[in-house]
C-alpha positions in Angstrom: 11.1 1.5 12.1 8.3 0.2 14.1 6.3 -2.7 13.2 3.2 -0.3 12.8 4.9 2.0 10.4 6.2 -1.0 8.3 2.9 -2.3 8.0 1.3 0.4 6.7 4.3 1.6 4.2 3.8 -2.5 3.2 -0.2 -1.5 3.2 0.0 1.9 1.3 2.7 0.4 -1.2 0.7 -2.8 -2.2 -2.5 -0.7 -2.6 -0.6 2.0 -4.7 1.0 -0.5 -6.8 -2.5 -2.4 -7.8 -4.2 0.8 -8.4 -1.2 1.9 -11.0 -1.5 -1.3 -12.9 -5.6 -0.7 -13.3 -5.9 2.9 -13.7 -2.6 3.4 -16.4 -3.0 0.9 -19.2 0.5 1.3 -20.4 2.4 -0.2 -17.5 0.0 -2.8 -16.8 0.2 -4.4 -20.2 3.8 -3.9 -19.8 3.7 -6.0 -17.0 1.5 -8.7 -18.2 3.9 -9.0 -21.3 7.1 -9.2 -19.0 5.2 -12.0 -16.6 3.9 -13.8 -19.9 7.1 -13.6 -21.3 9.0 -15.4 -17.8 6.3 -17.7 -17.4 6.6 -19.0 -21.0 10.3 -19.2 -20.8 10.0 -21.6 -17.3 7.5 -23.8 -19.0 9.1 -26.9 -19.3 
């Protein structure tokens, strides 16, 4: 794989994964509850 296609898979995956989490409300608030949840647990 060239650098040029690994840069846009990186591209095309990062945009696709932000646009999941603001357009289907489910799996973002599952996400925020997960990250809440880890963060909490590490706060020492």
């Amino acid at each position: 794989m060239t650098l040029r296609n690994y840069l846009i898979l990186c591209a095309t995956g990062s945009l696709l994964s932000v646009l999941v989490l603001l357009l289907v409300p489910g799996v973002g608030e599952t996400i925020e509850g997960l990250l809440i949840a880890f963060l909490s647990s590490n706060a020492t």
